[in-house]
C-alpha positions in Angstrom: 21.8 -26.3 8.4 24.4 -27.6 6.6 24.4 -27.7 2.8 25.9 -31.3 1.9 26.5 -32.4 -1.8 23.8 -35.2 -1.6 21.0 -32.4 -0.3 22.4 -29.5 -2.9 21.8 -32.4 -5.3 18.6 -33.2 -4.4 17.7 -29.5 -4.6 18.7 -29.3 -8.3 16.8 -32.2 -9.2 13.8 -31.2 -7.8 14.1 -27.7 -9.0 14.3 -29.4 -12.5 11.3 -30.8 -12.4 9.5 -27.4 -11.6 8.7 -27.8 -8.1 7.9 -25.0 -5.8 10.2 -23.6 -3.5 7.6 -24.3 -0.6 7.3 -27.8 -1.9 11.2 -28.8 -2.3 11.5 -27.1 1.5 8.9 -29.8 2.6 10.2 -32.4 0.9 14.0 -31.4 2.2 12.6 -30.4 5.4 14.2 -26.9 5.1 12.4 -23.9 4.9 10.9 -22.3 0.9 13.4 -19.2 1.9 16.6 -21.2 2.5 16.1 -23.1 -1.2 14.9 -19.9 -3.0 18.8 -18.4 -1.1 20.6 -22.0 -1.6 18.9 -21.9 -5.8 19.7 -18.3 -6.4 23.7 -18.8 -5.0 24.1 -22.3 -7.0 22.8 -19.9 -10.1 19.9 -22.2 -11.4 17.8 -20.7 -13.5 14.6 -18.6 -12.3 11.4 -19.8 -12.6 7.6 -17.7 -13.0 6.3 -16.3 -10.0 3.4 -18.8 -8.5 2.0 -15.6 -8.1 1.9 -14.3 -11.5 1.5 -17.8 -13.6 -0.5 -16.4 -16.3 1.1 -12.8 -16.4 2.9 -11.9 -19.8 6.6 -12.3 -19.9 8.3 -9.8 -18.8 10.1 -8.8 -21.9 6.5 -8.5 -23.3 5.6 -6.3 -20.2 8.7 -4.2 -20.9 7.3 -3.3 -24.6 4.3 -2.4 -23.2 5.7 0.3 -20.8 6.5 3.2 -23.3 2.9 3.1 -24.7 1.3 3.9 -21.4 0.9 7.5 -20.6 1.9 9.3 -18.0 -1.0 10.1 -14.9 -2.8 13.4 -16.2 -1.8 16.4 -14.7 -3.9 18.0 -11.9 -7.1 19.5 -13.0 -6.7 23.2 -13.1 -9.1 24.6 -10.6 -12.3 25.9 -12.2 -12.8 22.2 -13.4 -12.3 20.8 -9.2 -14.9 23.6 -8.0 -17.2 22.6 -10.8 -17.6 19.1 -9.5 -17.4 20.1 -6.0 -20.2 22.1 -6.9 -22.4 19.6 -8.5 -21.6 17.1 -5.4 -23.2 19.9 -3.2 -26.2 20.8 -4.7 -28.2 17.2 -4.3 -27.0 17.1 -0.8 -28.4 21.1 -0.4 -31.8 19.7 -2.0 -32.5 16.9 0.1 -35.3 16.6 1.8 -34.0 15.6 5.5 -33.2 18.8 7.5 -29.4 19.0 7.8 -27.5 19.3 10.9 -26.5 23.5 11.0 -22.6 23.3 11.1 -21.0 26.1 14.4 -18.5 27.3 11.7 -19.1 28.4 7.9 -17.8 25.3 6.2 -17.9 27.7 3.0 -15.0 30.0 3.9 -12.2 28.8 0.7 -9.6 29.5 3.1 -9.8 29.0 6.6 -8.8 31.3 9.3 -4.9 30.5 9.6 -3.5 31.5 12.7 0.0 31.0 14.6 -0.1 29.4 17.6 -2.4 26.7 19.0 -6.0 27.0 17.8 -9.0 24.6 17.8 -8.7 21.1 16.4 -12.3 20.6 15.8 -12.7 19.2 12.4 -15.4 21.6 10.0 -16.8 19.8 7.2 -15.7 16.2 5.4 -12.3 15.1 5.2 -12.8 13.8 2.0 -13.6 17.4 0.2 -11.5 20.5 -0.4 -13.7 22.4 2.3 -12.5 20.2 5.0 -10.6 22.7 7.9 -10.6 22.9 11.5 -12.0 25.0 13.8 -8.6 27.7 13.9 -10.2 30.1 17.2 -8.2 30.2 20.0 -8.8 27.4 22.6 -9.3 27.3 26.1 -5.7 26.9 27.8 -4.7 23.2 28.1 -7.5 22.0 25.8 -7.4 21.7 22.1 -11.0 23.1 21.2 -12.4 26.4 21.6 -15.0 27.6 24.7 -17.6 26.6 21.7 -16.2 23.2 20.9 -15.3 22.2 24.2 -19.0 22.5 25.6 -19.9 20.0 22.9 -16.9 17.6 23.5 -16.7 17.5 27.3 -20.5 16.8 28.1 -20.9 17.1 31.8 -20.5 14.0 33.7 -18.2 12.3 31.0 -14.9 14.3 31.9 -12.7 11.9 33.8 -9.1 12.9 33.4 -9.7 16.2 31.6 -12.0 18.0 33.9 
């Protein structure tokens, strides 16, 4: 496209009278992002985001900045475990019969190994529990004997058998 004097005039009219980008690309049948480049290279002055029309001015969000605080630091640990705790009990005193996990989902810190070891996931990946398996897996597999009798059920197996 070619920027000619009539059609940069047209522009600045039309981005005087407040306009949006989308709407001076329609009515110059150019696109919004080739009059937001053409505006911001011919210098005219920026306008609100559409997005943001009744956000504060930015020299008002500026003075606002310092009185924020900073994101607390990181719990120290006796304060996690006591919440982890109290999310455990209801779930302990329920009264439907929970599933028994293969693997102690209790162990603080999971076996670590070098090596490959079992991928299958132990507990909720959402709490600080939450390991895998670690015991060494059957060769060209990625779960242990006791894992891969529950994830290759007999008669599924196509490729992996």
């Amino acid at each position: 496209m070619e920027w000619t004097e009539e059609i940069i005039a047209q522009l600045k009219a039309l981005w005087a009278e407040g306009l949006s980008t989308a709407e001076i690309g329609r009515r110059l049948s150019i696109t919004k992002n080739a009059v937001v480049g053409k505006a911001h290279r011919l210098g005219l002055p920026a306008r609100p985001s559409p997005i943001r029309r009744n956000a504060k001015p930015k020299t008002a969000e500026k003075a606002e900045a310092p009185a924020r605080s900073a994101p607390p630091e990181a719990a120290p640990a006796p304060a996690v475990e006591e919440k982890v705790a109290k999310k455990e009990k209801p779930a302990a005193s329920s009264k439907s019969k929970p599933k028994a996990p293969l693997r102690s989902i209790s162990d603080p810190e999971p076996q670590k190994r070098r090596g490959p070891s079992c991928c299958w996931p132990i507990g909720d990946p959402g709490t600080p529990g939450f390991h895998f398996c670690g015991a060494t897996p059957i060769p060209g597999k990625p779960y242990c004997e006791e894992h891969a009798q529950i994830a290759y059920v007999s008669g599924c197996e196509t490729s992996l058998g």
